[in-house]
C-alpha positions as CSV (number, residue, x, y, z in Angstrom):
1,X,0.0,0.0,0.0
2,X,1.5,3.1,-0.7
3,X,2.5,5.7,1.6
4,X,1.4,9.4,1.5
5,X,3.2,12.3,2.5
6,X,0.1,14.5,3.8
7,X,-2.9,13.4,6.2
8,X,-5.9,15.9,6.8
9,X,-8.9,14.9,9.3
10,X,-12.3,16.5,8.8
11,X,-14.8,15.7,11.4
12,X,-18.6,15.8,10.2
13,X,-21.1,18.1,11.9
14,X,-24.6,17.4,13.0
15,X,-26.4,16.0,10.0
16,X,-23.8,16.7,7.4
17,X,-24.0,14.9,3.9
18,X,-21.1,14.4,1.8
19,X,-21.1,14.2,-1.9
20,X,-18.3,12.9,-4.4
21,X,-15.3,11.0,-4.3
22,X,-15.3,7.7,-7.3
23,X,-18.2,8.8,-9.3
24,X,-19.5,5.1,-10.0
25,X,-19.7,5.0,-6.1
26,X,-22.3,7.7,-6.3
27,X,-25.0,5.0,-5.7
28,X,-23.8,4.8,-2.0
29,X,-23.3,8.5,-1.7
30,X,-24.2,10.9,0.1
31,X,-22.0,10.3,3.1
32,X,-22.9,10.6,6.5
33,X,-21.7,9.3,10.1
34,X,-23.0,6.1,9.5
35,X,-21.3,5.7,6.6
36,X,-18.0,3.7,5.9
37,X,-16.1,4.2,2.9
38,X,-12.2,3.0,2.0
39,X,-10.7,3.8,-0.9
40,X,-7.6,4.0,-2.3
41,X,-6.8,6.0,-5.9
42,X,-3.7,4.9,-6.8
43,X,-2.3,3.1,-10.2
44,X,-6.3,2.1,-9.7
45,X,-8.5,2.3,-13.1
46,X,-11.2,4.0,-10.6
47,X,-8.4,6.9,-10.7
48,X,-9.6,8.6,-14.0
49,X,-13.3,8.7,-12.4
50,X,-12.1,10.7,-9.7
51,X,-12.8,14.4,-9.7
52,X,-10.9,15.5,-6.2
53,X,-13.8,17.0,-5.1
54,X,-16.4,16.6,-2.1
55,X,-19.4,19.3,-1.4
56,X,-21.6,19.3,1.4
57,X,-25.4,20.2,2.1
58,X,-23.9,22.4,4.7
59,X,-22.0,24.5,2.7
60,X,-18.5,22.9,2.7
61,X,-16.3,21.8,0.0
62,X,-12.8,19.7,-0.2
63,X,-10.9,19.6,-3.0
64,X,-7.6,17.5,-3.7
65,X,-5.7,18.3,-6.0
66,X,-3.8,15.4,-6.7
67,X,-6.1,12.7,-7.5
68,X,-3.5,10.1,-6.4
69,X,-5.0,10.0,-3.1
70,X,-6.5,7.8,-0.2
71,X,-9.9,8.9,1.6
72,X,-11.7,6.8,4.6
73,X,-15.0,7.6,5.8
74,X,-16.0,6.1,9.1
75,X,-17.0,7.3,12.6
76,X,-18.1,11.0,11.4
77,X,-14.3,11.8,10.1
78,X,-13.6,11.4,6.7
79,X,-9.8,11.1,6.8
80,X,-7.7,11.9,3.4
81,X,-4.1,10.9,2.6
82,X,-2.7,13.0,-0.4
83,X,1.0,14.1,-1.4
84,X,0.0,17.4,-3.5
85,X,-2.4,19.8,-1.7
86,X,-6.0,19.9,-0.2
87,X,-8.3,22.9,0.2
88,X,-11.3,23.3,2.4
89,X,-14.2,25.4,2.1
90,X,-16.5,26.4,4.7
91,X,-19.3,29.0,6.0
92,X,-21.2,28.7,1.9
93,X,-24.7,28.0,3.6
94,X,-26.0,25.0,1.2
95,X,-25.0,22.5,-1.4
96,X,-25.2,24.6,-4.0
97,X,-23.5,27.6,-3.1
98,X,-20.4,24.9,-1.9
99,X,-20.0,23.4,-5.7
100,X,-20.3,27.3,-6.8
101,X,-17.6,28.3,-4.7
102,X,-15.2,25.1,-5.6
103,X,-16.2,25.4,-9.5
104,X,-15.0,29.0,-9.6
105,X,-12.0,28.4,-7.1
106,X,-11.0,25.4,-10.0
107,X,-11.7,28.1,-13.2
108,X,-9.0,30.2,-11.9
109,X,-5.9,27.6,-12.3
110,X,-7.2,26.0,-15.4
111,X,-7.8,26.6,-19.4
112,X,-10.8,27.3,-20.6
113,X,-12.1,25.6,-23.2
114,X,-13.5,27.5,-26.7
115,X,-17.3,28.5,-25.8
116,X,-18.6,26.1,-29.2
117,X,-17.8,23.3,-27.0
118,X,-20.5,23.6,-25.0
119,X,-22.9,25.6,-26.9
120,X,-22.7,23.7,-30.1
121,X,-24.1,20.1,-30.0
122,X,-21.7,17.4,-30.2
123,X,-22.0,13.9,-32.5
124,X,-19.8,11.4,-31.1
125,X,-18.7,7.8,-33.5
126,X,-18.8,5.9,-29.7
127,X,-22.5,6.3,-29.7
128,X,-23.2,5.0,-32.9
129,X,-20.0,2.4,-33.3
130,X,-18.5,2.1,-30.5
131,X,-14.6,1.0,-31.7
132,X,-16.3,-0.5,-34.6
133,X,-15.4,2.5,-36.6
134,X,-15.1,2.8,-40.2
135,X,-15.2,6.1,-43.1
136,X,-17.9,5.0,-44.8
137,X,-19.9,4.4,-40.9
138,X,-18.9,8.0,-40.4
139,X,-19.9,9.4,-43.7
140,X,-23.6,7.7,-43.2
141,X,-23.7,8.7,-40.0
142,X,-23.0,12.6,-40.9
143,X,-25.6,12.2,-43.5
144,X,-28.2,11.1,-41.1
145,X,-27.6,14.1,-38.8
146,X,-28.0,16.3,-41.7
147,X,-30.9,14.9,-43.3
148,X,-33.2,14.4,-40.3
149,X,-32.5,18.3,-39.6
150,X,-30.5,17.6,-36.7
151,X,-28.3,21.1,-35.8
152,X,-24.7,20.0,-35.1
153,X,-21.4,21.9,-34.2
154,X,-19.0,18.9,-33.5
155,X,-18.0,15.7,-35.1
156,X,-16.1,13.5,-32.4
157,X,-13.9,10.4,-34.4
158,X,-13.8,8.4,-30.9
159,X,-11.8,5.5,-30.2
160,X,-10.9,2.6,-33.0
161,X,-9.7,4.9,-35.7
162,X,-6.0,4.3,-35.3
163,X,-3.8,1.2,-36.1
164,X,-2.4,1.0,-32.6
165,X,-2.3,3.4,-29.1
166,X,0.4,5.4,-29.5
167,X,0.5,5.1,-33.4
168,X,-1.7,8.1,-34.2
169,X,-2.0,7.3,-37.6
170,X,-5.3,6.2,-39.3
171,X,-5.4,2.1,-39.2
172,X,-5.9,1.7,-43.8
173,X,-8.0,-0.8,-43.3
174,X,-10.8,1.5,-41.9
175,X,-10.3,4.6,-43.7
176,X,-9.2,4.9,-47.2
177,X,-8.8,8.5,-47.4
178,X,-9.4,10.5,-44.3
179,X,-8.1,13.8,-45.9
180,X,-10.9,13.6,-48.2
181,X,-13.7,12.4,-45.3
182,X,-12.9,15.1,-43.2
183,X,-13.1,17.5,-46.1
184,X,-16.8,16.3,-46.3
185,X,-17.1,17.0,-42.8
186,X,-16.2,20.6,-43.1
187,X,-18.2,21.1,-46.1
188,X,-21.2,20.1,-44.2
189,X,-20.7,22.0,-40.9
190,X,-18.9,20.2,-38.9
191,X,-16.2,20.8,-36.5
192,X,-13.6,17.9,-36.2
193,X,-11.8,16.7,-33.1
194,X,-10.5,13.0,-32.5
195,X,-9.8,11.1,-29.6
196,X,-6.5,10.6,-28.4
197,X,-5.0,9.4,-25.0
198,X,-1.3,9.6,-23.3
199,X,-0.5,6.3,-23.8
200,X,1.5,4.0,-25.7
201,X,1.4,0.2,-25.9
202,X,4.2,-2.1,-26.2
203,X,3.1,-3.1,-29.7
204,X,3.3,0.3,-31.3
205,X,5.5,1.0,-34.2
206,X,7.3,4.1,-32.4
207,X,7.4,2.3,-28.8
208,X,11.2,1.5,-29.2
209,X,12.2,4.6,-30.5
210,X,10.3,6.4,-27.5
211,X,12.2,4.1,-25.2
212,X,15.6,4.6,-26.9
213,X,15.1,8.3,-26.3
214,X,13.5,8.6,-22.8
215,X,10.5,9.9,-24.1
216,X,8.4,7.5,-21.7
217,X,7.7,7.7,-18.0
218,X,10.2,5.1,-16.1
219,X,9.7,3.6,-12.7
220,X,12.9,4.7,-10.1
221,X,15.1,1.5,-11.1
222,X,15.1,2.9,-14.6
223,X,12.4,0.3,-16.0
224,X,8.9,1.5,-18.3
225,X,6.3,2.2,-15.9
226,X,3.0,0.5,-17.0
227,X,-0.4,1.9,-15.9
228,X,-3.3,-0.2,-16.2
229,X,-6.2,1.7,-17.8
230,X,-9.8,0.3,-18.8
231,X,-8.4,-0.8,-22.5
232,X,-5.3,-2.5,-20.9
233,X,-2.0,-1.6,-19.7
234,X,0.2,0.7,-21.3
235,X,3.3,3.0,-21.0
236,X,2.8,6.9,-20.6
237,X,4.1,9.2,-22.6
């Protein structure tokens, strides 16, 4: 079990509910002195569900901001090991005004992104293909949205599209000419973005020449530090 370098203690008051922690735990949540929770978010795949936040219905907040944590709730304290920093909140009246305050504490250290994002509506190849992804399944798909009347912003080309993670190139066998399908894209509306994640796996085309140049994260004796993830285990870029 690993060891952290900072412990914080916060006791519960008199009815106090807790929200947050490992979203897919929220079916357990909120939590309250009867509650008992142990969990521990390291090199865990619950790790990229984690927001580092908790809000209160009495007008608290704690946010961690290294997700790379351990949190116990038990006995009305909800005790959190952490090795970057920790922030509480307190005195925000209610629920809502708590996850106010943390959301525009968080906006200060962090990049906005481009307002289309989230006032355009999105179309996502996941939805409709899950990894099954192909040019001509995206080119139907487009059409669809287009022909039922359907307003759009974004076109998402999710996971599936490339030969191998951490070979960003498109796998031939799916896509014939992706210059010219994303060309159709543009020309009817669409905004393009693809989906693309950190990693690399061992059966990559560019692994060994990322390892040959350090350009992968290595464990202290000098060895390629792994991280499992839900599609597998991989190195990190």
């Amino acid at each position: 079990m690993k060891s952290f370098k900072n412990r914080t203690k916060i006791i519960l008051q008199n009815g106090e509910c807790f929200y947050g922690g490992i979203v897919r735990h929220g079916t357990v949540s909120p939590y309250t002195f009867s509650s008992e929770i142990n969990n521990q978010l390291s090199d865990t795949i619950e790790g990229d569900t984690f927001g580092g936040i908790f809000v209160s219905n009495k007008g608290r907040y704690i946010r961690i901001f290294n997700g790379d944590c351990r949190y116990e709730i038990k006995n009305g304290e909800i005790t959190i090991d952490y090795d970057g920093e920790l922030c509480l909140g307190e005195g925000y009246g209610t629920l809502k005004a708590a996850y106010a305050a943390v959301y525009a504490a968080s906006q200060k250290d962090s990049v906005k992104p481009p307002e289309f994002l989230l006032t355009e509506p999105q179309f996502c190849t996941w939805t409709e293909m899950d990894v099954n992804v192909t040019q001509e399944k995206i080119i139907e798909y487009v059409n669809k949205v287009v022909d039922y009347g359907f307003p759009h912003g974004i076109f998402i080309i999710d996971d599936g599209w490339m030969t191998e993670y951490g070979d960003w190139t498109f796998d031939k066998k799916k896509f014939g000419d992706p210059a010219a399908m994303v060309e159709i894209l543009h020309k009817l509306g669409f905004k393009v973005s693809m989906w693309l994640v950190p990693f690399i796996n061992e059966g990559a085309k560019d692994f060994s020449l990322l390892k040959e140049h350090r350009g992968l994260v290595l464990n202290p004796d000098g060895s390629i530090y792994k991280r499992k993830w839900w599609n597998g285990e991989s190195a990190l870029l």
